[in-house]
C-alpha positions as CSV (number, residue, x, y, z in Angstrom):
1,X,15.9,-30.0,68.8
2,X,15.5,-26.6,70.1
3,X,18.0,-25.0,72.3
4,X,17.8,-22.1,74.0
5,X,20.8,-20.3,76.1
6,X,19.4,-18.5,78.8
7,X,22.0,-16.8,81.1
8,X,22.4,-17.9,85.0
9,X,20.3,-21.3,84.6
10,X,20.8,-24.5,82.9
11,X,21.0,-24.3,78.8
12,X,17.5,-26.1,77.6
13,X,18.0,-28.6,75.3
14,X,14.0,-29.4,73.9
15,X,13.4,-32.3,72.0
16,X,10.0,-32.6,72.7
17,X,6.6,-30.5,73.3
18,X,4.1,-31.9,75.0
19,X,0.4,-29.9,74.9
20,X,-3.0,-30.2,76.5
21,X,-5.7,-30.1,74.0
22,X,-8.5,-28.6,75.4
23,X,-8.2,-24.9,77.4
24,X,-5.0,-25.0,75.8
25,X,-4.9,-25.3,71.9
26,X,-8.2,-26.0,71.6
27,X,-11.4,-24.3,72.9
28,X,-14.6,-26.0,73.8
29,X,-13.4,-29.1,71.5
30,X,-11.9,-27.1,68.7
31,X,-8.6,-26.0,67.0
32,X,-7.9,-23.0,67.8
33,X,-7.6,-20.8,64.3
34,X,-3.7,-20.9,63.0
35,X,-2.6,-23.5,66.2
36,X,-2.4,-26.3,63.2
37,X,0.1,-24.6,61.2
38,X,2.0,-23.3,63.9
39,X,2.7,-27.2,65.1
40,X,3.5,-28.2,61.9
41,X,6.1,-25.8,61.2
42,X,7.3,-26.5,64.8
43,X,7.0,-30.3,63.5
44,X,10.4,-29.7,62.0
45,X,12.4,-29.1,64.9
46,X,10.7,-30.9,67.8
47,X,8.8,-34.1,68.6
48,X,5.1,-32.6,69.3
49,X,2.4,-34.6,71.6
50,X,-0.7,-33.5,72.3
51,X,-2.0,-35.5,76.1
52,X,-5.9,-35.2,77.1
53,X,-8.5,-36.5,78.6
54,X,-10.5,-35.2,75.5
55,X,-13.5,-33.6,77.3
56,X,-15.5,-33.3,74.0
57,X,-14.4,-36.4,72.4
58,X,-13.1,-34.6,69.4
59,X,-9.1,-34.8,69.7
60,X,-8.6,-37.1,67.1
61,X,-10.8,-35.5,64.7
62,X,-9.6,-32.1,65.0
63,X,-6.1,-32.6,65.4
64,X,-6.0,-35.7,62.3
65,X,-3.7,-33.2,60.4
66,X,-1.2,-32.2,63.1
67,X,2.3,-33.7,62.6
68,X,2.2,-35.3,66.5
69,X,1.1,-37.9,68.4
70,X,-2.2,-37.7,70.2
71,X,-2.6,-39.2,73.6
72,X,-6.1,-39.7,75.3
73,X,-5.7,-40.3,79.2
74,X,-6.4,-43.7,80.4
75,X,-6.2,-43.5,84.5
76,X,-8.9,-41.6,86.8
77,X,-5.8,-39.5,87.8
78,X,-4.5,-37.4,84.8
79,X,-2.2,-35.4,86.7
80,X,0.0,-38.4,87.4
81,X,-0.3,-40.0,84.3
82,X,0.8,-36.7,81.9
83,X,3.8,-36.4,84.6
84,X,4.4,-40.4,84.0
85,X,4.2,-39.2,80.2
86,X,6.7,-36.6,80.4
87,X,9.1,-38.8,82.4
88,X,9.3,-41.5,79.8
89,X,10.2,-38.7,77.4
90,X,12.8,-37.7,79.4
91,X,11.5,-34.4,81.3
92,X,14.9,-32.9,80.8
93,X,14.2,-32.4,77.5
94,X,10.5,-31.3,77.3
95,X,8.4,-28.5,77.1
96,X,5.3,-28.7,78.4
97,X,2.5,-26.1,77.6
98,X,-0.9,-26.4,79.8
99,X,-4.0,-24.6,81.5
100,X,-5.5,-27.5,84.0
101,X,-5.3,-28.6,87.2
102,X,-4.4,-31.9,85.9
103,X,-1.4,-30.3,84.1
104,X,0.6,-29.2,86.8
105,X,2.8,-32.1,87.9
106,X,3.6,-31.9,84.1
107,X,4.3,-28.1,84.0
108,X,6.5,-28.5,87.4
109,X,8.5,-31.4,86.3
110,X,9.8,-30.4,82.8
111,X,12.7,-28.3,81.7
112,X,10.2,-26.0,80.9
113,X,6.7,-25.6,81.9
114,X,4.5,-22.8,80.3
115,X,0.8,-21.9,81.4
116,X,-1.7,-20.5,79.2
117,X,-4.3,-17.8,80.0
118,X,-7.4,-18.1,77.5
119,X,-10.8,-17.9,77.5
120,X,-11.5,-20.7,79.5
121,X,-9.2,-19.5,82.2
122,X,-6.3,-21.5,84.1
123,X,-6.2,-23.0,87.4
124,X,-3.9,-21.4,89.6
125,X,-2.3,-24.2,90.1
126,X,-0.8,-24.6,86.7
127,X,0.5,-21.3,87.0
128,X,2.6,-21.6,89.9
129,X,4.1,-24.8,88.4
130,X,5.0,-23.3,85.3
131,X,8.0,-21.3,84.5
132,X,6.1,-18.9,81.9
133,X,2.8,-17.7,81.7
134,X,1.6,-16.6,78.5
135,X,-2.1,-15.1,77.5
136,X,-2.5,-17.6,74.6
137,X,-1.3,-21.0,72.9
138,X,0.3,-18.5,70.1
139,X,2.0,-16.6,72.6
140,X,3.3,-19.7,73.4
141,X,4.4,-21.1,70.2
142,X,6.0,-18.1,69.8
143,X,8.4,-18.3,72.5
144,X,9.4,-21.6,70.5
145,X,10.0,-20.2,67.3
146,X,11.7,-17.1,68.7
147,X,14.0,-18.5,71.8
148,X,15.0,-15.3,72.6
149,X,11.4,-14.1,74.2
150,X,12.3,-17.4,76.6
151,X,15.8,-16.0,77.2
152,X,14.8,-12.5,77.6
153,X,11.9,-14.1,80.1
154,X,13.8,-16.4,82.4
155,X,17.5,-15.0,82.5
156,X,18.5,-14.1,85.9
């Protein structure tokens, strides 16, 4: 579990990290460079899931090595089946990181919701769901590994 203090708000207490694959930690269908071992060592301390519709078909593939579940949507609506997702988790206790329309119910409804900017952009509305917006996924799994970016970020 990670938790992080964060001074006038609620202390987070993250058991698990849920991640979009493509846009997000993966680009056009593939890793992004170093994402892999960033999981991994995250892997120790938090339950990882990576949810997507899988655009390219290549999730499973690429992402064989990653300590995490991978989840390929199932439902014509994948906004409401990643939020279903991070409700049976318990979205008290996720983070969810995302660049897609279909990730903002997600990004809204979890103790914390960040948005990634990369090179294939993000919908706006992910970004005013989320509670941090980051340029990329390592700037993102950085927050994770250093908690006090997030508490420097979101104290009031």
């Amino acid at each position: 579990m990670i938790k992080v203090e964060i001074p006038g708000m609620n202390d987070l207490h993250l058991k698990h990290l849920v991640l979009d694959y493509n846009g997000t930690i993966a680009f056009d269908g593939s890793l992004i460079s170093g994402v892999e071992e960033k999981l991994n060592q995250l892997a120790d301390d938090i339950n990882i899931y990576i949810i997507t519709a899988d655009t390219f078909g290549t999730v499973r593939q690429k992402c064989k090595d990653i300590k995490g579940e991978i989840r390929v949507l199932t439902s014509t609506d994948g906004s409401l089946e990643k939020e279903e997702f991070v409700d049976s988790l318990g979205a008290e206790h996720v983070v969810a990181v995302g660049n897609g329309v279909n990730d903002s119910l997600m990004l809204k409804k979890v103790a914390l919701g960040i948005a990634v900017i990369g090179p294939e952009g993000t919908a706006l509305k992910a970004i005013k769901e989320a509670d941090i917006v980051v340029n990329n996924i390592h700037d993102a799994l950085g927050l994770l590994s250093n908690k006090l970016r997030i508490k420097a970020t979101l104290r009031s």
